[in-house]
Structures are given as C-alpha cells and as structure tokens.
C-alpha positions as semicolon CSV with decimal commas, in nm:
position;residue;x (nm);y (nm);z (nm)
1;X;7,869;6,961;10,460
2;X;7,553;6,983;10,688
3;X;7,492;6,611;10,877
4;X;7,171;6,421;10,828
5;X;7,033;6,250;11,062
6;X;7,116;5,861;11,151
7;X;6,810;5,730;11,015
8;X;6,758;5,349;11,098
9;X;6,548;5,116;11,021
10;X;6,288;4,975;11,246
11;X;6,315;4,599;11,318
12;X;6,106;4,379;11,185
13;X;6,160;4,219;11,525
14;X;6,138;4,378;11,847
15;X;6,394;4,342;12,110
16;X;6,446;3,988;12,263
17;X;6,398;3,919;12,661
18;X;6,632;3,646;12,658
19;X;6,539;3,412;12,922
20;X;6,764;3,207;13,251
21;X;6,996;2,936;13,161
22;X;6,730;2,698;13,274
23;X;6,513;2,762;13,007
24;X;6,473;2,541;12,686
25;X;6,773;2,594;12,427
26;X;6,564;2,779;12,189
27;X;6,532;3,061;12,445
28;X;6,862;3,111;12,468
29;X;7,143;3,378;12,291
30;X;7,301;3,045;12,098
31;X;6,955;2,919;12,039
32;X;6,810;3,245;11,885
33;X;7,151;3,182;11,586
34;X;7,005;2,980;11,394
35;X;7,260;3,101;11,108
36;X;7,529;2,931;11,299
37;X;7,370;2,610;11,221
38;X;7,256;2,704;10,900
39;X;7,570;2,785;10,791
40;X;7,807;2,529;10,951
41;X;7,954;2,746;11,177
42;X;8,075;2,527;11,386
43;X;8,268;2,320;11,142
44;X;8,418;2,620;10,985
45;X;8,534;2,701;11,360
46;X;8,736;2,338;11,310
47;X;8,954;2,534;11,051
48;X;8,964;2,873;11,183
49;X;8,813;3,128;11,383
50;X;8,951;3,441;11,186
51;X;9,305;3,490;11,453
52;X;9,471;3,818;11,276
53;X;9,233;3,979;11,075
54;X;9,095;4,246;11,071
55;X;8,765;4,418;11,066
56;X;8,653;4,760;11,020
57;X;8,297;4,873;11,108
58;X;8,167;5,226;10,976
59;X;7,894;5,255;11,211
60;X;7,742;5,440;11,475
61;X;8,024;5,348;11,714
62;X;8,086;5,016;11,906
63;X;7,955;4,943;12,275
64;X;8,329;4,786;12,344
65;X;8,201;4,733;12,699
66;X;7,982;4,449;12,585
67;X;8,060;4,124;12,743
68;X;8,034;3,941;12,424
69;X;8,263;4,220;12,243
70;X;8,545;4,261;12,586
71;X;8,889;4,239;12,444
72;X;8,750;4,220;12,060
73;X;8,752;4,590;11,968
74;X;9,049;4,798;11,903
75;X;9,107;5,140;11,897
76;X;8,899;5,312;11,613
77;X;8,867;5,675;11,511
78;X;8,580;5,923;11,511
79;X;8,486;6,086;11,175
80;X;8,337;6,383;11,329
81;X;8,324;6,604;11,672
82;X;8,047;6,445;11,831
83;X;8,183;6,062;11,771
84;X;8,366;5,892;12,052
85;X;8,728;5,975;11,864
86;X;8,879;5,580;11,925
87;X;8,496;5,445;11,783
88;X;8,421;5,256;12,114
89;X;8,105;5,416;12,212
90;X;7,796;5,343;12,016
91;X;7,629;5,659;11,996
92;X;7,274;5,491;11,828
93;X;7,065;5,527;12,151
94;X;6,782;5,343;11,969
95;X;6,920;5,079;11,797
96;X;7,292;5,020;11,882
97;X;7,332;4,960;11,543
98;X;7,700;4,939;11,547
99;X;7,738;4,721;11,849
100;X;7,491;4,470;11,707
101;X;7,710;4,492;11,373
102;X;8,062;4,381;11,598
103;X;7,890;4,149;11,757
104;X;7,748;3,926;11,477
105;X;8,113;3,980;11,305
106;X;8,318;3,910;11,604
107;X;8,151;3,808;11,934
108;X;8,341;3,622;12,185
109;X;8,094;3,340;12,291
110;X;8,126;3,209;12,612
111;X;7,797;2,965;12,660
112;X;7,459;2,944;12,557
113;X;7,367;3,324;12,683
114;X;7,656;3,453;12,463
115;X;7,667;3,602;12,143
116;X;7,885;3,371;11,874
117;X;8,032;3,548;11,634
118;X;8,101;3,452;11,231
119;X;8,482;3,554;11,319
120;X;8,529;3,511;11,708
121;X;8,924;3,537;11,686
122;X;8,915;3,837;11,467
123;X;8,921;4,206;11,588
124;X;8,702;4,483;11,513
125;X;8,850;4,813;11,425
126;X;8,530;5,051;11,507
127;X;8,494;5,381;11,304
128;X;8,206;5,591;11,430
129;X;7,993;5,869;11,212
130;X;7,848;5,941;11,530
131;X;7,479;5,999;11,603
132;X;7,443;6,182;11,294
133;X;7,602;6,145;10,937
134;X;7,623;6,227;10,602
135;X;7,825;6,123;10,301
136;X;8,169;6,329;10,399
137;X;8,144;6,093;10,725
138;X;8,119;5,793;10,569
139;X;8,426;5,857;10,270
140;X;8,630;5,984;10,606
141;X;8,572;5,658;10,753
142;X;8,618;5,419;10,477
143;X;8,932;5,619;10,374
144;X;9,044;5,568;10,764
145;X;9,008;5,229;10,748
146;X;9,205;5,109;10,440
147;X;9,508;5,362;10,586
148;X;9,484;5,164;10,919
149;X;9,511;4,828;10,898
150;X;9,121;4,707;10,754
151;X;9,131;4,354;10,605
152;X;8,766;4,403;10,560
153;X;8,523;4,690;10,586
154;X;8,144;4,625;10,702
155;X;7,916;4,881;10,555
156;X;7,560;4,792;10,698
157;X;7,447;5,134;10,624
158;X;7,331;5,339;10,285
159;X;7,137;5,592;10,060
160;X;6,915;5,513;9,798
161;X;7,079;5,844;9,593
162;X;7,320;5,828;9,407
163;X;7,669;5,747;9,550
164;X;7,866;6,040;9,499
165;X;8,225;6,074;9,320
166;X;8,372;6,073;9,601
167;X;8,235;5,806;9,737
168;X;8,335;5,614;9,444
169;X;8,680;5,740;9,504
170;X;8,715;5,649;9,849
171;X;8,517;5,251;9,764
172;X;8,777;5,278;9,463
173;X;9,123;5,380;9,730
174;X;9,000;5,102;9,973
175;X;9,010;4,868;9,726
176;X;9,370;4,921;9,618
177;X;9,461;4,905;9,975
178;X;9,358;4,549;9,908
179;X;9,036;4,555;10,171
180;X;8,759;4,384;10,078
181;X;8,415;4,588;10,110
182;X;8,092;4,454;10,201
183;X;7,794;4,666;10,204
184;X;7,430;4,550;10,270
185;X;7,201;4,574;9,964
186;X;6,894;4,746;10,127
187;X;6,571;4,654;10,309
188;X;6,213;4,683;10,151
189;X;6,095;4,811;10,469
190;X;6,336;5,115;10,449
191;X;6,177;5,226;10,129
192;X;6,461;5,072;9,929
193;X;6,340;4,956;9,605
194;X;6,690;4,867;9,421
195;X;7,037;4,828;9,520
196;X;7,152;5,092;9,705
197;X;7,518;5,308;9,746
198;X;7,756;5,185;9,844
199;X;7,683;4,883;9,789
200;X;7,597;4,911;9,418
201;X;7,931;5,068;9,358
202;X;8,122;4,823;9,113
203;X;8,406;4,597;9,363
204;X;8,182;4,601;9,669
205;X;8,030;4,257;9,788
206;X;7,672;4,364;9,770
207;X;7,458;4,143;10,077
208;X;7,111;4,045;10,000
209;X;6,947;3,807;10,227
210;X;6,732;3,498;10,267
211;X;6,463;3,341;10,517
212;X;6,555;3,031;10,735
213;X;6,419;2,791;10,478
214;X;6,666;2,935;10,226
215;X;6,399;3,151;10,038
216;X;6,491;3,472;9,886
217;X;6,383;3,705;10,201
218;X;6,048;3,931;10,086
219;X;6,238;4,253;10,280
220;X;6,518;4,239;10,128
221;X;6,644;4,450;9,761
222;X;6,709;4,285;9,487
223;X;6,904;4,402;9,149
224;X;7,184;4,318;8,887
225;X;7,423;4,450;9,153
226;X;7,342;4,137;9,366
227;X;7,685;3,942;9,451
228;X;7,598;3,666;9,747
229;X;7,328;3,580;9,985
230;X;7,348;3,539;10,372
231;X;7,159;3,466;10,620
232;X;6,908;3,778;10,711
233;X;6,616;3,690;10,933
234;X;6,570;3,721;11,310
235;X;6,968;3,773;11,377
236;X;7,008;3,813;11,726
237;X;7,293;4,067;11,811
238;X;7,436;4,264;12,118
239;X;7,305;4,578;12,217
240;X;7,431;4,832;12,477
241;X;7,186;4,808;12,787
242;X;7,033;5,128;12,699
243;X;6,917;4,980;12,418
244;X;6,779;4,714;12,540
245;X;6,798;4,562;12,917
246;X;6,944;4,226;12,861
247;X;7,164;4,312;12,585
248;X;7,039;4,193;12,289
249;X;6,793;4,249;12,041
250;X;6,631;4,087;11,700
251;X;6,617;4,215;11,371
252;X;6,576;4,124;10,989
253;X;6,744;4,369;10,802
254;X;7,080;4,336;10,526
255;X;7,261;4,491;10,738
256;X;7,317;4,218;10,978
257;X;7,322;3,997;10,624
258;X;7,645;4,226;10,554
259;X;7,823;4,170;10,892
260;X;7,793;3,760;10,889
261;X;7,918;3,793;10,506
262;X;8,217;4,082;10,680
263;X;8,262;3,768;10,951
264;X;8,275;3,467;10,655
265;X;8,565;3,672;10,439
266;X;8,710;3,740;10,786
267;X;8,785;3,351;10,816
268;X;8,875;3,329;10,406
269;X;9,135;3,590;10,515
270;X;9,268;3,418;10,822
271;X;9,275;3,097;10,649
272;X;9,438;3,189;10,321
273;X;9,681;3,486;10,488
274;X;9,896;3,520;10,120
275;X;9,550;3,594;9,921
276;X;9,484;3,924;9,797
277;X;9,160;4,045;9,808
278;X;9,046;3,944;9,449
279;X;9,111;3,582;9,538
280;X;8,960;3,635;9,894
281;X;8,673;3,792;9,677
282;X;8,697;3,506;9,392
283;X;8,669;3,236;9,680
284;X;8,346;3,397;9,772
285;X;8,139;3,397;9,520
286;X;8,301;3,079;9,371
287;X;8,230;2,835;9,629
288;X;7,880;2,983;9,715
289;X;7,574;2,778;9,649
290;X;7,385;2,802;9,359
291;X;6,961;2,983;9,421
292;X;6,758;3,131;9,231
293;X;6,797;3,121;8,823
294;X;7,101;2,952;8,679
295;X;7,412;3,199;8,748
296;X;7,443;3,518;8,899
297;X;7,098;3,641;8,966
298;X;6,912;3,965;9,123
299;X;6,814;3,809;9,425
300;X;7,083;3,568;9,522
301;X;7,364;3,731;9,321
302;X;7,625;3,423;9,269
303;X;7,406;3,207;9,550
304;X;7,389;3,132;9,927
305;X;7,715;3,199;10,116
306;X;7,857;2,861;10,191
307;X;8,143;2,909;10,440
308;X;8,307;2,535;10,464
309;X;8,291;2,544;10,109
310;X;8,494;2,865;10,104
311;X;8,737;2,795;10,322
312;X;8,838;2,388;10,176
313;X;8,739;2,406;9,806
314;X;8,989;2,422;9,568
315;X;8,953;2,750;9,363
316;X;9,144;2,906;9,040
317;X;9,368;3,184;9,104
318;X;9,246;3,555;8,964
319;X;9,435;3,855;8,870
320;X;9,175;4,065;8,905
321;X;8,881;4,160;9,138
322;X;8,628;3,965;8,978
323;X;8,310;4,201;9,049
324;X;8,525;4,463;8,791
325;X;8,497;4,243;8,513
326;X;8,383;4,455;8,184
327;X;8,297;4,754;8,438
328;X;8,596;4,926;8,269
329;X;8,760;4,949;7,934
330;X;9,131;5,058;7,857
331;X;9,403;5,079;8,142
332;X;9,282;5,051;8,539
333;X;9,420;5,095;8,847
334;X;9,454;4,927;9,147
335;X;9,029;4,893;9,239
336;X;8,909;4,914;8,886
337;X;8,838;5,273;8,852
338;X;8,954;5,381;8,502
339;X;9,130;5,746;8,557
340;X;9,148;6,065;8,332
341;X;9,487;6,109;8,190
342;X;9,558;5,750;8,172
343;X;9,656;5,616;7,831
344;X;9,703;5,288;7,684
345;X;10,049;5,302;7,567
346;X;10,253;5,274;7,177
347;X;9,950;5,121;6,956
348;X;10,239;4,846;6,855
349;X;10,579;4,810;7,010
350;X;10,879;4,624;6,909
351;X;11,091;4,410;7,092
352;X;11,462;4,321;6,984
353;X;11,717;4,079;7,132
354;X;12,029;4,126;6,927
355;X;12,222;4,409;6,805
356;X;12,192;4,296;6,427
357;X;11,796;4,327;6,460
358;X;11,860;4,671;6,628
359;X;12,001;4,821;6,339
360;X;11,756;4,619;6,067
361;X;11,482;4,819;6,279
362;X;11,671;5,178;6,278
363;X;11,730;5,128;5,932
364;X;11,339;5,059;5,867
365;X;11,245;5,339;6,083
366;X;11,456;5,576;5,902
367;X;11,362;5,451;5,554
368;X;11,038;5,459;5,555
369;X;10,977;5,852;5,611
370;X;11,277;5,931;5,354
371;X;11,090;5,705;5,064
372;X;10,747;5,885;5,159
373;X;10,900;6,187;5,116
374;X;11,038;6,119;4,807
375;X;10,712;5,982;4,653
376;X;10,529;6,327;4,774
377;X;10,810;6,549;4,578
378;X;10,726;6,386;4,240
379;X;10,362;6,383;4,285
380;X;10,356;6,708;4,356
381;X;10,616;6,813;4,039
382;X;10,374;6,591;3,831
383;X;10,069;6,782;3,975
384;X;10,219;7,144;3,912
385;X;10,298;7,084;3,517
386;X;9,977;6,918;3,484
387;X;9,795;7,270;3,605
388;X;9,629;7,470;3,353
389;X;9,655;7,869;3,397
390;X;9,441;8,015;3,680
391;X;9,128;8,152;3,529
392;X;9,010;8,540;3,557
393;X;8,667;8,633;3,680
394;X;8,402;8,616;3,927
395;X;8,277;8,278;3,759
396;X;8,321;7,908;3,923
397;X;8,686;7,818;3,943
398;X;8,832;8,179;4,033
399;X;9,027;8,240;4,293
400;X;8,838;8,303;4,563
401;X;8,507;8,186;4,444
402;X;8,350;7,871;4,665
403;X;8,262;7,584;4,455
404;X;7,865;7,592;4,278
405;X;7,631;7,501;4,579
406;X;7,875;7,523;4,890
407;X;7,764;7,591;5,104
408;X;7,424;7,690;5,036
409;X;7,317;7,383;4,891
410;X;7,566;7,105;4,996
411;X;7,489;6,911;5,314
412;X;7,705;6,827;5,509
413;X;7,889;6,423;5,563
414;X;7,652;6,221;5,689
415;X;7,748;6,179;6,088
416;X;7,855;6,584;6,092
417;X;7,680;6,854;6,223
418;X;7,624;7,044;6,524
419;X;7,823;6,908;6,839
420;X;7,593;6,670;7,023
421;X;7,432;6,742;7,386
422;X;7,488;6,482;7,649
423;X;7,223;6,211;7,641
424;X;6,973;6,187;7,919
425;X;7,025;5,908;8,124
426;X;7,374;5,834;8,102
427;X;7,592;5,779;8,417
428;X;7,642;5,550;8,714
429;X;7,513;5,252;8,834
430;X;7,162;5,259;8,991
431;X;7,034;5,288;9,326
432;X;6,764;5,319;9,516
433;X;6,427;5,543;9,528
434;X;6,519;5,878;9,419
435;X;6,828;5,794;9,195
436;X;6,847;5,816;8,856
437;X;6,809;5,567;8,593
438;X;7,094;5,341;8,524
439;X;7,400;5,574;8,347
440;X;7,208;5,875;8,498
441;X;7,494;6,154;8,676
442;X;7,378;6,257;8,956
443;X;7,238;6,612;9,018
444;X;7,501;6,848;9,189
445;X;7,490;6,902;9,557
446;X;7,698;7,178;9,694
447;X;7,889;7,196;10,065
448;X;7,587;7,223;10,301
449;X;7,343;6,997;10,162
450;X;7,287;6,663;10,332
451;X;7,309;6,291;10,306
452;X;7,497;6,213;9,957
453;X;7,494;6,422;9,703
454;X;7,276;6,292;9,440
455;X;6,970;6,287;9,254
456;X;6,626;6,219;9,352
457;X;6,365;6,354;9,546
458;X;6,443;6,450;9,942
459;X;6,575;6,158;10,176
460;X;6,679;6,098;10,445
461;X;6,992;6,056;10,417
462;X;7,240;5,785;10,457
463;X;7,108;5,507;10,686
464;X;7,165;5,178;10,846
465;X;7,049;4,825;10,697
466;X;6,912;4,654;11,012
C-alpha cells in the first residue's frame, strides 16, 4: 500500500520561548498547564501517579532523549522501514508530534521549567509510522500494541474517510486484548467537519475538547460519536530541539485533548489494577461532569473529564464496554464486533436435574414426531378416497394445465418480487469530509492507493490532531 504523507495540522499557537526561572510563574513550562489546575491534577497525584501502566503512542515516533521524557519511554517498534524500529526517534521534523503526545501523557516534571505529565509514573510504549503513513501503518501499530503489553493506546491522529475494515478489525482485536483506545475527535482547522476514524469507530473513547473557561472549544469536531471532553487549548508539550529551540511548543488541537484523556485512564488503570477495560471505560464517562444538553451530547459527549472524580467515586460494575451498547445485535465477541458465522444457539433449550425428568423429556421428544406422523397418514388416506377421477383434456384442471390466470394474470404476494439491490447509504458510522453518509460502505481502494481506503473525494491522508 503506497504511504501518504504525515500531514499535520498547523498550531493554532506558535511555538513557545519559554523564559529563565526568574521570570513570573505564568512564563514558565508549569505555568503555561493550566489543565493541571483545571483538572486537579495535583490532587489526583495524592492518589496516584499511574506506577505500572502502560501507554502506547501510534505516532510519529518519540524524542526519548527529552529531559522531561528520560527514563519514561520503553522500547517500541517501527511499523515501517523508514521508522526508528524501537519508536524512540520522532521522525515529525515540523511538529514533533509524537514527542509532544508522550510528554503531555507521561512527562517526568522536575520544577517549574518541566513538563508535568497527566500520568508521570506511567511508561510510554512508542510505536512510530514514521515520517510518512497510511492506513496499513496505523492497523500494524495498533495491532503491535495490544500484542505487547498496551494498557492504553493514544491515537492523536486520523482521516476524515472512512475507516477501513481493517481498521475496524484491528480497533475491534485491541479491544479484546482489554486496551482501552482513545482517539482525538478532529480539529475544525484541519478541515474536519464530523467525527473522524478512528475515533468514530464504535469502543473508542472519542476526545473532543473545550476552552479554559470550560466552553465547548470553536476548533474542535463535534458529532453523536462524542464520548468525553478534555482540556484542548494552548497545551504546552515537549518538542525535540529541532523542532523548536527550547523544547517546547503550544498548540490547540484534539490531539493533545486525546493524550491528557490517554494520561487520566492511565491513573483509573493504576488505581483500580483488577478493572477490565469496560469498567476502566465505565468509570470514565460515569464520573465525568455534566456540559452541554442534558446527557450524552455532540459536543461534550458524556461531559468534562473529571479525574478526582474518576479515581474516588463509587461506580456500578459493567459487563460490557459501555460505548457498544445497541451497536450490535445477536452474539459478540470480545470488542463488540458481531462476526459472520456466529450463531445464536438452540432457539429454546432444556435443562434437567434428575434422571426421572430425563426420561419424561426423551419420551416427549420421541412422541411427538411418531403422533405427527400418524395424523399425516390418515389425512392423507382421507384425502386420496375423497379424489374424484383425473379429468381428460387441454381444459382447466388437466394434468399439466396451469391454473386460469397464472401466471399471466396473477400477481404475485405482496412483499415478492425481484431480489432487492442494496440501498444507498447503508454502512458504517460517519466521518469526516469526504466520507459517506451515515451506513454508507465505503468505496473500494485497492493495494497502492493511499491514506485509508474509503470514500470521498482526495485527502490527504491520515493525519495528526494537534
């Protein structure tokens, strides 16, 4: 599959000169995260800081170099030839997307001209698409991730086409590896008009962001897929230093929403090690703060991420991942996805305790058949002296003669007729600019093409949220 290019989005804030410890608070790394605050940060530190967990980044590679990040990153893997193949070089020379990503997760602090991060105890597990990616990239590295040791998976990246099958498959695998996925939602600025893949794919925590006042942020996407609300602008983040000189830079974007959401379930996780993901999921979205209309909404999904809340309140147990409920009728698997060949089983089954009730059901079971046939013996005696003599002639009634009007003149049952073509419009979930309507399949794109395969006019590609 040909590789698009890593198309990013521009920040809506340029990169920060962060200025000497002698300067006013405000100026500082720890002044610029205002989320901290926002959020409570520092009292969810009281409880944990997210010590054994941990996170996978799909990105553009990880700058594991970065003071804030030394001794944070792990070993990753490369999805492609021209990725570092352990994930810690961050091969976004104009962004350092991936870097930024870590470091909002899982920065080590250290001061005021330190990066904090959500999840400072936790460990980032960097997968790298490289410079340049498509959809095969992305699958690769999600796949990667649930087979090696991903508690959660950050996906601050996207395509406003259609996510492919495979995608699905791979967002579907993850899942029943019992990783949670997080995916940002998509930024106005990036062309993004609705909820975009993979983040629209049913089971992923889809990000959408707000302003420092708590408003519903103007850049960010909104839609039905909308699950929680974090914190999206001015983030300050690492950066390599050929990104930027003094290591950091400023951006509004979802995808830096995604990665303090990726940092939040990060602490869930650490706190509550015996939860599956479905009650990691469930605390969430239960505990978040209400914004927006009554209930789940397009903008705030199920409200404002509320991290104390998460990590104290007391929440009902769930059997199931939550953001699958009513996506899928009949038997699942593990993630939701409803499979061919699956079945749902006897329409009624018996269950017996005793012998005596063993052989009451045997005897029913056998019974019933031998009666039925009996019945259908003497009918059909009845039926044959009760038949007058087969008549001779090409007239109505002879053998071989169709009934008056068939079928010339007899229409056929109403709800018969010729087999039905499939209906425009029906297939997945939407997406962004250039996917179809909700339900629409989209259009087939062969080995070679790039970006996802989809529908839509040209893109693109994938890209990052920032």
């Amino acid at each position: 599959m040909g590789a698009a290019a890593l198309a990013l989005c521009a920040a809506l804030t340029p990169a920060v000169t962060v200025a000497p410890a002698s300067a006013r608070a405000a100026d500082t790394v720890r002044g610029l995260q205002w989320y901290l605050d926002y959020l409570k940060i520092p009292a969810a530190h009281q409880i944990t800081k997210g010590a054994g967990v941990t996170v996978a980044v799909v990105d553009s590679g990880v700058e594991a170099s970065h003071p804030d990040l030394r001794g944070q990153v792990l070993a990753g893997h490369g999805t492609n030839a021209t990725a570092a193949r352990d994930g810690r070089r961050d091969d976004d020379n104009e962004k350092g997307h991936g870097t930024s990503m870590a470091g909002i997760i899982a920065g080590r602090g250290g001061g005021a001209m330190h990066e904090l991060g959500i999840a400072p105890a936790a460990k980032i597990l960097p997968v790298s698409t490289g410079a340049n990616f498509d959809s095969q990239d992305v699958l690769l590295g999600v796949r990667w991730a649930a087979d090696n040791g991903a508690d959660v998976i950050n996906l601050s990246l996207g395509d406003e086409r259609a996510a492919s099958p495979e995608l699905v498959d791979a967002i579907n695998y993850a899942l029943s590896k019992d990783a949670v996925v997080v995916a940002s939602a998509g930024n106005v600025e990036q062309g993004d008009r609705e909820i975009i893949a993979p983040a629209n794919i049913p089971g992923v925590v889809a990000v959408t962001g707000f302003d420092k006042r708590g408003g519903f942020f103007s850049g960010s996407v909104q839609g039905p897929e909308a699950v929680i609300a974090s914190p999206m602008e001015s983030i300050i983040a690492p950066a390599p230093k050929a990104v930027s000189p003094n290591g950091y830079t400023v951006a509004s974007g979802t995808s830096s929403a995604a990665a303090i959401i990726s940092g939040v379930v990060a602490l869930i996780r650490a706190k509550y090690p015996k939860l599956d993901a479905p009650n990691v999921i469930s605390r969430l979205i239960e505990t978040a703060r209400d914004a927006g209309p009554a209930g789940r909404d397009p903008q705030f999904g199920f409200g404002r991420v509320d991290p104390v809340a998460a990590l104290t309140r007391s929440v009902p147990a769930v059997t199931a991942n939550p953001l699958l409920k009513g996506e899928a009728a009949g038997p699942t698997r593990a993630g939701g996805a409803t499979r061919p060949g699956d079945d749902g089983g006897p329409a009624v089954e018996f269950g017996v305790s005793n012998k005596t009730g063993a052989i009451v059901q045997a005897g029913l079971c056998l019974g019933v058949p031998v009666i039925g046939l009996i019945v259908l013996i003497v009918v059909l005696r009845r039926r044959k002296r009760r038949t007058p003599p087969a008549a001779v002639g090409p007239y109505p009634g002879a053998p071989g003669v169709p009934p008056p009007g068939w079928p010339a003149t007899q229409t056929p049952p109403a709800g018969y007729g010729p087999p039905q073509q499939p209906v425009s419009g029906y297939g997945p979930p939407p997406g962004q600019p250039g996917y179809p309507p909700p339900g629409q399949p989209p259009a087939s794109t062969g080995p070679g093409q790039s970006g996802w395969p989809g529908s839509g006019p040209p893109s693109p590609g994938p890209h990052q949220q920032q």
